[in-house]
C-alpha atoms as an extended CHARMM CRD file, in Angstrom:
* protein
*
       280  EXT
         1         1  UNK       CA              0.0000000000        0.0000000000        0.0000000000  PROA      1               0.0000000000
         2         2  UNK       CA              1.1560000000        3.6250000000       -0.6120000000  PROA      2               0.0000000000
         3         3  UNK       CA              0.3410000000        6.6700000000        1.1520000000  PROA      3               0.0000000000
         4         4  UNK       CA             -0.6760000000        9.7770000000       -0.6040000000  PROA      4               0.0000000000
         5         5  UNK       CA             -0.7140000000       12.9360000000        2.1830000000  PROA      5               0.0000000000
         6         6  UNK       CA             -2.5320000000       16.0640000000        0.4920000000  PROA      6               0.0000000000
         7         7  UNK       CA             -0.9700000000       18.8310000000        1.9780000000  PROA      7               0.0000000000
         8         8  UNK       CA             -2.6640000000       21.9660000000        1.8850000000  PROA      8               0.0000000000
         9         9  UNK       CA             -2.8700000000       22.0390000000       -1.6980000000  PROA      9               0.0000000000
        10        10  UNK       CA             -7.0050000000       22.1280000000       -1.6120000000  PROA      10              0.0000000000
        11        11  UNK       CA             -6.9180000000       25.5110000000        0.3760000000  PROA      11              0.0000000000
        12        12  UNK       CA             -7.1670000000       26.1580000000        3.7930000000  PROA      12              0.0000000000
        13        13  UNK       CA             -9.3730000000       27.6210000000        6.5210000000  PROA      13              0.0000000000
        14        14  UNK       CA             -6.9740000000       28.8730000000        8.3390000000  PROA      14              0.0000000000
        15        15  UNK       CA             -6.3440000000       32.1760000000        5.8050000000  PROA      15              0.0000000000
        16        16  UNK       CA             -5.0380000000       34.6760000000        5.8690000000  PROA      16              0.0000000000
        17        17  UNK       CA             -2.5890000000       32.8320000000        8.0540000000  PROA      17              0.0000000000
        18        18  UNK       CA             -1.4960000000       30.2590000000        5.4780000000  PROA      18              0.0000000000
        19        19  UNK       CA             -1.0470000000       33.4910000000        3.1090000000  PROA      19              0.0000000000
        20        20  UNK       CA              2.2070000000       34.3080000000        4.9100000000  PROA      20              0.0000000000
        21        21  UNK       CA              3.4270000000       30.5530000000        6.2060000000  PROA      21              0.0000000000
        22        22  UNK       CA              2.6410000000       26.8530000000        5.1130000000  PROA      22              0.0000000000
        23        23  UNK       CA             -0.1000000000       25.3660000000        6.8670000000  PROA      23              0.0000000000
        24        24  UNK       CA              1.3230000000       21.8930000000        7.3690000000  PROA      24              0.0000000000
        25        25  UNK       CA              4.2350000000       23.5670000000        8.6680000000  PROA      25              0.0000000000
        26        26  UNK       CA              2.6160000000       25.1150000000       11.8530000000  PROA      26              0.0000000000
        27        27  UNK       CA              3.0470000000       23.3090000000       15.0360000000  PROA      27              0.0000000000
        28        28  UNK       CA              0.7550000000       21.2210000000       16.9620000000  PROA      28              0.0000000000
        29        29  UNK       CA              1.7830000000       21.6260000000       20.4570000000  PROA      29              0.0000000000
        30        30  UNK       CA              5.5840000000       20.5260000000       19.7610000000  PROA      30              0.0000000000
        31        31  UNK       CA              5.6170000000       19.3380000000       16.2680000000  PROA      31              0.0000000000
        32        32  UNK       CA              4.3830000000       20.3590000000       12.8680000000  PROA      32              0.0000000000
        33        33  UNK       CA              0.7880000000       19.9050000000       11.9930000000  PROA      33              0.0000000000
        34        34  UNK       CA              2.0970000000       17.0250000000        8.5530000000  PROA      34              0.0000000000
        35        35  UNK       CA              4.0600000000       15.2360000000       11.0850000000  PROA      35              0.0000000000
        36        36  UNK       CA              0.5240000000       13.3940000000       12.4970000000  PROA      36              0.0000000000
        37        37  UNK       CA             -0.9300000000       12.1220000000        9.3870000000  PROA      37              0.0000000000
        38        38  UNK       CA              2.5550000000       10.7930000000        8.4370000000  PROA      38              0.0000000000
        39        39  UNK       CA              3.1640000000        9.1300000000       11.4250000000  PROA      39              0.0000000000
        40        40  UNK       CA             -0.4980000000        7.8180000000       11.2660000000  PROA      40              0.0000000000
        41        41  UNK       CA              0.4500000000        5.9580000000        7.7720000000  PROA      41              0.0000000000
        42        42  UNK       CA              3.8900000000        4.8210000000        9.0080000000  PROA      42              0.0000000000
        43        43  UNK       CA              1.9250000000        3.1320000000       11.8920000000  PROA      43              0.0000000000
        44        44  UNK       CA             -0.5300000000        1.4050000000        8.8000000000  PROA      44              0.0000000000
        45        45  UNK       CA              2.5540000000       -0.1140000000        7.1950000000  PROA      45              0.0000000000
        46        46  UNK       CA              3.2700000000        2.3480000000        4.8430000000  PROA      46              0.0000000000
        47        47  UNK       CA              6.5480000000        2.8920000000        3.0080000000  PROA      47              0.0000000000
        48        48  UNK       CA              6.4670000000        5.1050000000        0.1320000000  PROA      48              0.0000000000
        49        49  UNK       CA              4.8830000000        8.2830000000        0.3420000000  PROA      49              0.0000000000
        50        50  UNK       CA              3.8320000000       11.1960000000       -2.5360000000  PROA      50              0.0000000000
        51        51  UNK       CA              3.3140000000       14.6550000000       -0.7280000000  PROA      51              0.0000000000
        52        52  UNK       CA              0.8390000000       16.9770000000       -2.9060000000  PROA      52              0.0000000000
        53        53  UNK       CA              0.9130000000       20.5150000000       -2.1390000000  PROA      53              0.0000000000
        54        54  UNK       CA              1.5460000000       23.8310000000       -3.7200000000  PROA      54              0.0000000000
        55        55  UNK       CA              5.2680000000       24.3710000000       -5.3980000000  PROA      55              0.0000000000
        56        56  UNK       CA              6.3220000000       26.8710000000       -2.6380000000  PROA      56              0.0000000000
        57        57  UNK       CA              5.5420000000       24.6610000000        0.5710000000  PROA      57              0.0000000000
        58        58  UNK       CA              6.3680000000       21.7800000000       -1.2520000000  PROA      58              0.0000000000
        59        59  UNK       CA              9.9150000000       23.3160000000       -1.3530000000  PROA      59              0.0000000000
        60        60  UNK       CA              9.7500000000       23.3540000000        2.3960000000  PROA      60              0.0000000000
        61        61  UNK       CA              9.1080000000       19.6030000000        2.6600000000  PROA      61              0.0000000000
        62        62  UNK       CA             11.4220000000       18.4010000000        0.1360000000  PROA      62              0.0000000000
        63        63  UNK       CA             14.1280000000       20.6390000000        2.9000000000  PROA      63              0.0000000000
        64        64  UNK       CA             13.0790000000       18.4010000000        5.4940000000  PROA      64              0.0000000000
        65        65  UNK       CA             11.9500000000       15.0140000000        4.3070000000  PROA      65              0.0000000000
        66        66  UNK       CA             14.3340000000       14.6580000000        1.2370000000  PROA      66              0.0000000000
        67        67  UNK       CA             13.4640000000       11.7600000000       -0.1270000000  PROA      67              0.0000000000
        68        68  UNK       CA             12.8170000000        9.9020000000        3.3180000000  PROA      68              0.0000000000
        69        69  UNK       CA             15.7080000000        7.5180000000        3.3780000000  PROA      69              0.0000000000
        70        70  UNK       CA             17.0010000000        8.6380000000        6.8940000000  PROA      70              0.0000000000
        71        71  UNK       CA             13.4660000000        7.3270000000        8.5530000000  PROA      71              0.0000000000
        72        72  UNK       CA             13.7460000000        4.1830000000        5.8210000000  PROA      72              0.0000000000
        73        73  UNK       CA             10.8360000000        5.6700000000        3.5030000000  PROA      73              0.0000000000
        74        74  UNK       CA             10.6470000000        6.8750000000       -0.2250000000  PROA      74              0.0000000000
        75        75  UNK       CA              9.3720000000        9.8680000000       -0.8700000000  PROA      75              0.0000000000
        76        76  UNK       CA              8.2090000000       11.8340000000       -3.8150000000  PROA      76              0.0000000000
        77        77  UNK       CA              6.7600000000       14.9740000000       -4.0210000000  PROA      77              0.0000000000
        78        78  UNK       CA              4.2400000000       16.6870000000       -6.3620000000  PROA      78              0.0000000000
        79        79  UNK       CA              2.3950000000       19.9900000000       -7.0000000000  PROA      79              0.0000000000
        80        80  UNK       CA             -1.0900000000       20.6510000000       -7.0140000000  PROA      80              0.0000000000
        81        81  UNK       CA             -0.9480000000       23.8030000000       -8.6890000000  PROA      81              0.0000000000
        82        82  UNK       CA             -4.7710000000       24.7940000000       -7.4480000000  PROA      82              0.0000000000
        83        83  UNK       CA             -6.9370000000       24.0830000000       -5.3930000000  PROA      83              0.0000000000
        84        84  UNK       CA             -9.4120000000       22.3400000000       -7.8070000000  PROA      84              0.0000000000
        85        85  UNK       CA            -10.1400000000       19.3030000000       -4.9830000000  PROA      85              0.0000000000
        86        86  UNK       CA             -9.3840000000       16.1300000000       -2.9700000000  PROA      86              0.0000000000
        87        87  UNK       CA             -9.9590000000       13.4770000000       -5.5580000000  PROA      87              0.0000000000
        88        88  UNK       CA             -7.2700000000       15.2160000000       -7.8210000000  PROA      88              0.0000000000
        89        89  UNK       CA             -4.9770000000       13.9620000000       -5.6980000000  PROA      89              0.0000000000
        90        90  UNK       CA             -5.4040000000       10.5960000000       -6.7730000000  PROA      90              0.0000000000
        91        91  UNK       CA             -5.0000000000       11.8080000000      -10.4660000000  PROA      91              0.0000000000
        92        92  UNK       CA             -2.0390000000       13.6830000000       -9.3710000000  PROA      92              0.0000000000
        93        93  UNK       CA             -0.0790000000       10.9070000000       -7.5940000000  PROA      93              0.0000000000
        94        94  UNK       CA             -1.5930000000        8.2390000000      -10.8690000000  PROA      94              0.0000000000
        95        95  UNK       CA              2.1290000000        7.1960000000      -11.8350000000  PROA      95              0.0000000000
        96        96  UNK       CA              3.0980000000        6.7420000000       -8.2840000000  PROA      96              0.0000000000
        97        97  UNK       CA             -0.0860000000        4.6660000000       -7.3910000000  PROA      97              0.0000000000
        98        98  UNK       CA              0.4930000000        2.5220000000      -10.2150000000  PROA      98              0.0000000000
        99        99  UNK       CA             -1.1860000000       -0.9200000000       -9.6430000000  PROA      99              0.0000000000
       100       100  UNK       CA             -0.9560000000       -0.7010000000       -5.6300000000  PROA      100             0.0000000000
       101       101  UNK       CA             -3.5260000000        0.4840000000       -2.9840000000  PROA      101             0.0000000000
       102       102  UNK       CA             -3.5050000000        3.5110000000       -1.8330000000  PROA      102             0.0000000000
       103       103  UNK       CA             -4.2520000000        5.3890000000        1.1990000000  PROA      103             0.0000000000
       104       104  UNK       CA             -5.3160000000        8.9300000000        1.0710000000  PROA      104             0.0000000000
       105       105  UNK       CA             -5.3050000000       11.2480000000        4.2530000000  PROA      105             0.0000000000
       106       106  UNK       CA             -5.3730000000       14.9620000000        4.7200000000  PROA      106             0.0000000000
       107       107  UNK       CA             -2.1090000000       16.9790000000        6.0830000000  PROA      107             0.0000000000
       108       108  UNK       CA             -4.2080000000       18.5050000000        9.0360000000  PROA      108             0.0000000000
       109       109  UNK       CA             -6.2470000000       15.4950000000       10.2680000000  PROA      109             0.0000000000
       110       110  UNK       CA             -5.1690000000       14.1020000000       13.0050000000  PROA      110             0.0000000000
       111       111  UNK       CA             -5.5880000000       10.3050000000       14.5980000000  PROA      111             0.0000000000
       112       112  UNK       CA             -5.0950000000        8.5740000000       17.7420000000  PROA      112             0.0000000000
       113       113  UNK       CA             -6.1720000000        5.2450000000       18.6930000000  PROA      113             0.0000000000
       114       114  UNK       CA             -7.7190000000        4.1240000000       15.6450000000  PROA      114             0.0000000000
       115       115  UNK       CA             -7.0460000000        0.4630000000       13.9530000000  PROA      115             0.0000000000
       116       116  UNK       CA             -4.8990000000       -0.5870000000       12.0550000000  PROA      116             0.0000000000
       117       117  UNK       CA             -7.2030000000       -1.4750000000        8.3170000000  PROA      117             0.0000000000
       118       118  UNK       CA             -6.7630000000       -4.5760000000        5.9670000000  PROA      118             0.0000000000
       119       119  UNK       CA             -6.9960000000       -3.1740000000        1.9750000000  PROA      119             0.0000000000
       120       120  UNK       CA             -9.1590000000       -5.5950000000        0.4890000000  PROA      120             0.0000000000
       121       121  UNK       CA             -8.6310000000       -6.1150000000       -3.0240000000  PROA      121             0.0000000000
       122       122  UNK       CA            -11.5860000000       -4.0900000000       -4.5040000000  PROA      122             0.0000000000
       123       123  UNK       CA            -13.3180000000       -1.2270000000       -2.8530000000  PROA      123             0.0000000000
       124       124  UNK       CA            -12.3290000000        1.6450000000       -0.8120000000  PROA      124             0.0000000000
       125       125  UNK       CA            -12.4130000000        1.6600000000        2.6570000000  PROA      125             0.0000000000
       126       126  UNK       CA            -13.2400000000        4.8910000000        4.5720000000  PROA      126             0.0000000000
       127       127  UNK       CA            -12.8460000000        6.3610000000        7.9800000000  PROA      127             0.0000000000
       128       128  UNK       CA            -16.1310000000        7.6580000000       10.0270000000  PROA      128             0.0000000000
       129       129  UNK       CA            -16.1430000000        9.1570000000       13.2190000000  PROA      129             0.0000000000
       130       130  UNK       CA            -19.4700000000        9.9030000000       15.8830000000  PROA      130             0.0000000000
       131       131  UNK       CA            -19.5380000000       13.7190000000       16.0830000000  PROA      131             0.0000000000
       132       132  UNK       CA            -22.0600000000       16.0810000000       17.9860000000  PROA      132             0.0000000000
       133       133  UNK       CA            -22.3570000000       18.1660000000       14.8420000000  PROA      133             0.0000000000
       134       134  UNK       CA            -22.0330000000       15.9650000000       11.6090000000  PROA      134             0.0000000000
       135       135  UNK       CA            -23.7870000000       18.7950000000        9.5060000000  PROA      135             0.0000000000
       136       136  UNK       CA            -20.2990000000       20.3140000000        9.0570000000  PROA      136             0.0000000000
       137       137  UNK       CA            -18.6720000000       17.2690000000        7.5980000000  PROA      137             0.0000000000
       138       138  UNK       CA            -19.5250000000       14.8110000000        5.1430000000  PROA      138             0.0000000000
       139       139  UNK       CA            -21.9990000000       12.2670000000        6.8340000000  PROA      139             0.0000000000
       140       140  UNK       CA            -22.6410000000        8.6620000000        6.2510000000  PROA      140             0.0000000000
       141       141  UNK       CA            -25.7840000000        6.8630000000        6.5170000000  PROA      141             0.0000000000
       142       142  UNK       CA            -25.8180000000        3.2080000000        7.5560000000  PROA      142             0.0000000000
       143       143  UNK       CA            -28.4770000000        0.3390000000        7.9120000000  PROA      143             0.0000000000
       144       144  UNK       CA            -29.3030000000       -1.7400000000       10.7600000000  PROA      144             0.0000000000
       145       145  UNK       CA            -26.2380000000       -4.0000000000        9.8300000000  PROA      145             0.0000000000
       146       146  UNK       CA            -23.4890000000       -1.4290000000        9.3310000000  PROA      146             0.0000000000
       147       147  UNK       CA            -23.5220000000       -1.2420000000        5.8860000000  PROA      147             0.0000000000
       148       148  UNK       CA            -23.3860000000        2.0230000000        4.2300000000  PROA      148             0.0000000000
       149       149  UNK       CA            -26.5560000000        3.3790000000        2.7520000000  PROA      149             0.0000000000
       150       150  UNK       CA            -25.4610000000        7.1920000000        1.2460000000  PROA      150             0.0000000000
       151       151  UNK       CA            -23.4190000000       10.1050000000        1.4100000000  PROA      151             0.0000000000
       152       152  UNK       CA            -24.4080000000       13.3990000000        2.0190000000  PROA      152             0.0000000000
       153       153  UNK       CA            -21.8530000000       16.4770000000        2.0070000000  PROA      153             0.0000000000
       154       154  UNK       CA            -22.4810000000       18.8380000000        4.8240000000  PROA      154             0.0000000000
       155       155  UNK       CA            -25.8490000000       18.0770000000        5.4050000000  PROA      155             0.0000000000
       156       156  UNK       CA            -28.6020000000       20.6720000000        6.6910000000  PROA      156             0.0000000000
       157       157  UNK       CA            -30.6930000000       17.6870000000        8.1770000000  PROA      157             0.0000000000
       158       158  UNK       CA            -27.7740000000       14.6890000000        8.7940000000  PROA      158             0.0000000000
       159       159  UNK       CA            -29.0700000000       11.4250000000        8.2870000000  PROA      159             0.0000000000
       160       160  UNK       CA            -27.0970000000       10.3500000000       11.0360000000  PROA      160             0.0000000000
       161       161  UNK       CA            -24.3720000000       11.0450000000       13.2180000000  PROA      161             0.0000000000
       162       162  UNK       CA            -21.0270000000        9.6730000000       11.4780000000  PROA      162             0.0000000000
       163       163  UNK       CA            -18.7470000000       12.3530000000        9.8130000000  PROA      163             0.0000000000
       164       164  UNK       CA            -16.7490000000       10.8160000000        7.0500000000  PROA      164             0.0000000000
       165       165  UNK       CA            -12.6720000000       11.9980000000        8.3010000000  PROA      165             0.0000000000
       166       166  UNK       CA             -9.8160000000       12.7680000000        6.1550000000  PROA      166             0.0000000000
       167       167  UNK       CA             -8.6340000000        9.8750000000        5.6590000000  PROA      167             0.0000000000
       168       168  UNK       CA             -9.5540000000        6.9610000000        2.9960000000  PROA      168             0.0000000000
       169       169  UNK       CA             -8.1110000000        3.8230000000        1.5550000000  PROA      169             0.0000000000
       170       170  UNK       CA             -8.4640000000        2.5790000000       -1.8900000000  PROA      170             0.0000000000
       171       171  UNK       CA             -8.0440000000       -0.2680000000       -4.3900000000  PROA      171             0.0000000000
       172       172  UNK       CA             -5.7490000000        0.9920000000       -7.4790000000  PROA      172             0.0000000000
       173       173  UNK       CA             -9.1950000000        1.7840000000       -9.4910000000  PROA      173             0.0000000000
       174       174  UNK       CA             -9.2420000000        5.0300000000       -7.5670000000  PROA      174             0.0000000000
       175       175  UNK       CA             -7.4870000000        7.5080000000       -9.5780000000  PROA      175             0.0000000000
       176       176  UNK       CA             -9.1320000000        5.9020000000      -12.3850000000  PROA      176             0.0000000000
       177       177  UNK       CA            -12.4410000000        6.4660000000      -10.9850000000  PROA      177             0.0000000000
       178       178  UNK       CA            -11.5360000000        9.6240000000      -10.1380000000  PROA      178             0.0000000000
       179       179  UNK       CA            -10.8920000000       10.9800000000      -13.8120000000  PROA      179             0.0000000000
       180       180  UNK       CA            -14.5910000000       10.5830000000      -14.5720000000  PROA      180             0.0000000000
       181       181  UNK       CA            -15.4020000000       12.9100000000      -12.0150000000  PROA      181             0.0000000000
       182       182  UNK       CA            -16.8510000000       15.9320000000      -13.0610000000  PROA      182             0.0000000000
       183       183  UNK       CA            -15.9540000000       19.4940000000      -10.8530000000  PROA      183             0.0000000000
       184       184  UNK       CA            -18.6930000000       20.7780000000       -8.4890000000  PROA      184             0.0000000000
       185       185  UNK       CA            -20.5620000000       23.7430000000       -7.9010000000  PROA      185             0.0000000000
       186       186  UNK       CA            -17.1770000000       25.1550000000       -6.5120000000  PROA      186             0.0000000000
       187       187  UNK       CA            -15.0010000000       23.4890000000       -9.1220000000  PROA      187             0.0000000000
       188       188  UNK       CA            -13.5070000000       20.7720000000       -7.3520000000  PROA      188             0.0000000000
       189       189  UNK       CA            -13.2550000000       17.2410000000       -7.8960000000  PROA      189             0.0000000000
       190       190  UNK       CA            -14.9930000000       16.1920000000       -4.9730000000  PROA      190             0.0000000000
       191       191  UNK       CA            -13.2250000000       13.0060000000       -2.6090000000  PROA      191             0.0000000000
       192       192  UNK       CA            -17.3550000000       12.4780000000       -1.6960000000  PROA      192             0.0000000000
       193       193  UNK       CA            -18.5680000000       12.1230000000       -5.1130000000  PROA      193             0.0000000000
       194       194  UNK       CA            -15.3120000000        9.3080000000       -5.7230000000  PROA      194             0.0000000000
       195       195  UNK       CA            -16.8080000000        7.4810000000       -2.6410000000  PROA      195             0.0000000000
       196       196  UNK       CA            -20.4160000000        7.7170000000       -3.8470000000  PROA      196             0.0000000000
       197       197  UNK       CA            -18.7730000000        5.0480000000       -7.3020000000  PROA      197             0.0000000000
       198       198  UNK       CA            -17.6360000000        2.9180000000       -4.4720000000  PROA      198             0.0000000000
       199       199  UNK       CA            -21.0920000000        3.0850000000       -2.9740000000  PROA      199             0.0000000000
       200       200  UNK       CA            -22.8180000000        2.4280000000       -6.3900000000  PROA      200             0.0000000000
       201       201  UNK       CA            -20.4280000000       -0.5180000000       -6.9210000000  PROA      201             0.0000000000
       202       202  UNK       CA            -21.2120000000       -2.1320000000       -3.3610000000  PROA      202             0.0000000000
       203       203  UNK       CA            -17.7360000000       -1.8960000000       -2.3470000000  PROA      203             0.0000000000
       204       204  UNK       CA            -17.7720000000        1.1440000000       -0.2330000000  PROA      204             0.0000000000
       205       205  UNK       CA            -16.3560000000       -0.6050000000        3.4890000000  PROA      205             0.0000000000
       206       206  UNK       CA            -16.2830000000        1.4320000000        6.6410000000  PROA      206             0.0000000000
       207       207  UNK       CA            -14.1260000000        1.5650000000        9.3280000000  PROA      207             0.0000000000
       208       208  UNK       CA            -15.4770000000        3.0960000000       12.5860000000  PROA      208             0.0000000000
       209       209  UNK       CA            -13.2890000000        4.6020000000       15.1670000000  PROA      209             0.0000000000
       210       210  UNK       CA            -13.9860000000        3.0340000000       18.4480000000  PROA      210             0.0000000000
       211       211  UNK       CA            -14.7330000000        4.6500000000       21.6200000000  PROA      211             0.0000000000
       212       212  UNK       CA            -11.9360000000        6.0890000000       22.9100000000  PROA      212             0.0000000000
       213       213  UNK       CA            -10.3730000000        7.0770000000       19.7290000000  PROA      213             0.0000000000
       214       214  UNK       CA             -9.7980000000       10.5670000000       18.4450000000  PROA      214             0.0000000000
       215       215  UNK       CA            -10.1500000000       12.3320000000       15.6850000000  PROA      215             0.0000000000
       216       216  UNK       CA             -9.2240000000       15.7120000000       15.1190000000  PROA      216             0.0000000000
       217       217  UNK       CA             -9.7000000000       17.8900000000       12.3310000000  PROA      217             0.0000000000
       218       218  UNK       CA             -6.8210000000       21.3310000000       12.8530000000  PROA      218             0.0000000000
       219       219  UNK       CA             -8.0450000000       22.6190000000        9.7980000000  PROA      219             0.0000000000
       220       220  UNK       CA             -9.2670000000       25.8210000000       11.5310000000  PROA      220             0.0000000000
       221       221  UNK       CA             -7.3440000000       28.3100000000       14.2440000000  PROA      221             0.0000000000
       222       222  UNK       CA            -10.6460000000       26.9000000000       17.5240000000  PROA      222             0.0000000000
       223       223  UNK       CA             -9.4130000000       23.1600000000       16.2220000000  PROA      223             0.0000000000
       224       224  UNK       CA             -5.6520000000       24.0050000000       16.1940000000  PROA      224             0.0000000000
       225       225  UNK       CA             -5.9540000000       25.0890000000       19.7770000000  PROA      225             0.0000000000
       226       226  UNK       CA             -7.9390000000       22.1660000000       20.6610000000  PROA      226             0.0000000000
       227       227  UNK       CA             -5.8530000000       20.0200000000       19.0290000000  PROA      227             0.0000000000
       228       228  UNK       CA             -2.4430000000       20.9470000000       20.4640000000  PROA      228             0.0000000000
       229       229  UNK       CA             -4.2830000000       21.0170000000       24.2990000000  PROA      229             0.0000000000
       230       230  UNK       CA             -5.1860000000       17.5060000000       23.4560000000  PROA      230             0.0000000000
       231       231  UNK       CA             -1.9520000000       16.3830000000       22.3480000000  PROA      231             0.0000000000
       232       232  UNK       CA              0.1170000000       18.3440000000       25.3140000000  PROA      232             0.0000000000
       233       233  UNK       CA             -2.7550000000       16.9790000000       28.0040000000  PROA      233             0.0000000000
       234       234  UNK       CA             -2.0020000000       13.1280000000       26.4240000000  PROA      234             0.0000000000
       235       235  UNK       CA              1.2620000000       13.4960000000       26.0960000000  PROA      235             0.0000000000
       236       236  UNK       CA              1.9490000000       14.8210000000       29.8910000000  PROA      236             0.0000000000
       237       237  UNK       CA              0.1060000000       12.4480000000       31.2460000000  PROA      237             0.0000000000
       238       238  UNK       CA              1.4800000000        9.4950000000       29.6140000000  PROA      238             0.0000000000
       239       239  UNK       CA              4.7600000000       10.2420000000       28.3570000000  PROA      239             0.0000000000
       240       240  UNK       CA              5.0150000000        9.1420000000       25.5310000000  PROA      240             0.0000000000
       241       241  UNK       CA              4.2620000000       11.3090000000       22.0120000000  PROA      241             0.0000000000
       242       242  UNK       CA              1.8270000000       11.1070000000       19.2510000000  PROA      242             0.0000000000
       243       243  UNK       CA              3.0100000000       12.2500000000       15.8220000000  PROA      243             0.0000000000
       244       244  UNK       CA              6.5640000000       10.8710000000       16.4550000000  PROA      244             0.0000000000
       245       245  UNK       CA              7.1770000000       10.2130000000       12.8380000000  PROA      245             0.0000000000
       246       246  UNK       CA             11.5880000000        9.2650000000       14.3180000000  PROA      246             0.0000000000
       247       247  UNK       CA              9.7790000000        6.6990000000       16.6050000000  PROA      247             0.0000000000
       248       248  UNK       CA              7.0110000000        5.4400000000       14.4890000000  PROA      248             0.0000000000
       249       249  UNK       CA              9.8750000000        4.7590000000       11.6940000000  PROA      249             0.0000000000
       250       250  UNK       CA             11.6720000000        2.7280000000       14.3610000000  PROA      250             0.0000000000
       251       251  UNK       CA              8.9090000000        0.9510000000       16.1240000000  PROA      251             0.0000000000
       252       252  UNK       CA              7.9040000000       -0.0800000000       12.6200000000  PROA      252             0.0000000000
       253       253  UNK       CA             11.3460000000       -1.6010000000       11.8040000000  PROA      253             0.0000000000
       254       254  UNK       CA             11.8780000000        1.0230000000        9.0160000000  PROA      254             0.0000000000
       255       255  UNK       CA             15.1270000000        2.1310000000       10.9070000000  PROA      255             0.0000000000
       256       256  UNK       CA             17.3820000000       -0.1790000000       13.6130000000  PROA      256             0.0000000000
       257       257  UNK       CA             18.6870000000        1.5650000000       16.5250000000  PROA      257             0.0000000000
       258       258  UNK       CA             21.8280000000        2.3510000000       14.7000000000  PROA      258             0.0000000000
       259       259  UNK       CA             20.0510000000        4.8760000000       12.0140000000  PROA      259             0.0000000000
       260       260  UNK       CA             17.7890000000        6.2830000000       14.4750000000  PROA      260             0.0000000000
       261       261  UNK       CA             20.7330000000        7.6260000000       16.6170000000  PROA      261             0.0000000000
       262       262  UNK       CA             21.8240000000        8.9080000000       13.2440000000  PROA      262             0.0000000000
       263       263  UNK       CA             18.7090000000       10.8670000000       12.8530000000  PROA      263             0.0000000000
       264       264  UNK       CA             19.3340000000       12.3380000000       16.5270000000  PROA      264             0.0000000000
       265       265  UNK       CA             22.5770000000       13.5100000000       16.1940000000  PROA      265             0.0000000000
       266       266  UNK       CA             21.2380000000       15.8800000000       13.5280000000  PROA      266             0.0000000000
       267       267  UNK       CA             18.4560000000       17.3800000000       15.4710000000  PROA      267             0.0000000000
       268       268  UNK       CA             18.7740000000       20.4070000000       17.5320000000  PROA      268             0.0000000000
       269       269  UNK       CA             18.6120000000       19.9040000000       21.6730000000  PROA      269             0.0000000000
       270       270  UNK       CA             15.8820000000       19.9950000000       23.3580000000  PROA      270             0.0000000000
       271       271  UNK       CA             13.4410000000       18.1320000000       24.5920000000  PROA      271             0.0000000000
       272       272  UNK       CA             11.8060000000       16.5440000000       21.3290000000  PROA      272             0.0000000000
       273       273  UNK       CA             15.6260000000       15.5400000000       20.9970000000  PROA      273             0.0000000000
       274       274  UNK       CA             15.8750000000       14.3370000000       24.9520000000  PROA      274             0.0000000000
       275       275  UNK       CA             12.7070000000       12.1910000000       24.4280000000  PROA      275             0.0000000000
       276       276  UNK       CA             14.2180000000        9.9250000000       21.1540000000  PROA      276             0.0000000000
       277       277  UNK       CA             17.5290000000        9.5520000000       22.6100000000  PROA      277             0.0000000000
       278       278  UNK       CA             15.3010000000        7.4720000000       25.5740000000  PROA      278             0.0000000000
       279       279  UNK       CA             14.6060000000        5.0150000000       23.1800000000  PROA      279             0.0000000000
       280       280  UNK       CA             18.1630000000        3.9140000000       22.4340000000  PROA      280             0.0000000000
């Protein structure tokens, strides 16, 4: 499976801030925002990565990442040179999909706790989360059994209470599928209309994220907050950190002990630096 992370390249709600620095790029308590959904794939298994965003922040990734040998990964990068949706992604990152899954997530969602998800051969598998409010996300409808029923974007009247999250998994038909899309009312290729084929098709699988789970969404400066009080409150309390994308690479056997102290050497000192050096 690869990993496609769409990062900031479909516009942002946090303007006029991104107008001056790269979304992705602003911390979350003591890391940057892309650093979550990254980690969050490394923890799935995944290896080789595309990063979509605009040429200028892309230039700020490809400074960091490089091509994601030091934490064992390959990385490419590629522009997204408007905002026209989150299904061109898929078309974007085509020649890197090739015939492979894929897994899709969005550079400010953010996961914790969720399970680990088996790509079955055909279909797309997507992420839902129970939400107080699911008329400001896309919302999924289910029947008595689980299985999904429709999809509804930003709802007035939800049909239910399970926002669809940023982050999606599909069978190497997607960017295919996603061609035949045709722009929306706002001229985007819409990630809820490519779901809706998988619906049609009867291989639309969801994955729910169980109690005690979390799911946040830092696309806007209330959520940012939110989201970096969550992570300092979990982190404090439990000491260890979530976003780690150093640890993840090791825990996952990307990296032995003897590359990861490479990668520490390099960073700065402090205490994101004090905290890896505990795991050699």
């Amino acid at each position: 499976m690869k990993g496609v992370i769409l990062a900031g390249g479909s516009g942002s709600r946090l303007y006029p801030l991104t107008t001056i620095i790269n979304k992705q790029m602003i911390p979350v308590y003591d890391k940057p925002m892309i650093y979550y959904p990254f980690s969050t794939l490394i923890n799935f298994g995944v290896k080789d990565f595309c990063i979509i965003s605009t040429a200028e922040h892309l230039q700020t990734y490809q400074r960091i990442f490089k091509d994601g040998s030091d934490l064992g990964l390959n990385i490419c990068y590629k522009v997204q040179k408007e905002p026209k949706g989150i299904a061109e992604s898929l078309i974007i990152a085509e020649e890197f999909i090739g015939d492979d899954s894929v897994s899709l997530i969005l550079g400010d969602n953010i996961f914790h706790g969720i399970n680990k998800v088996k790509i079955l051969e055909h279909g797309a598998t997507i992420v839902t989360y129970e939400v107080d409010d699911p008329s400001a996300y896309g919302v999924l409808e289910v029947d008595e059994n689980g299985i999904p029923v429709s999809i509804e974007e930003k709802p007035i009247n939800p049909k239910s209470n399970l926002a669809i999250c940023g982050l999606y998994f599909y069978d190497n038909k997607a960017s295919q599928y996603a061609r035949s899309l045709k722009p929306s009312k706002r001229g985007e290729l819409e990630i809820t209309d490519l779901n809706r084929i998988y619906l049609e098709k009867n291989q639309l699988n969801v994955l729910k994220c169980p109690r005690g789970s979390v799911w946040l969404d830092a696309g806007t400066p209330e959520t940012l907050f939110e989201s970096s009080a969550y992570i300092h409150t979990i982190q404090k309390r439990q000491g260890f950190k979530i976003g780690c994308i150093e640890e993840e690479s090791y825990r996952s056997k990307n990296i032995n002990k003897k590359q990861l102290k490479n990668v520490i050497d390099r960073l700065p000192n402090g205490e994101y630096k004090n905290y890896l050096e505990k795991l050699l």
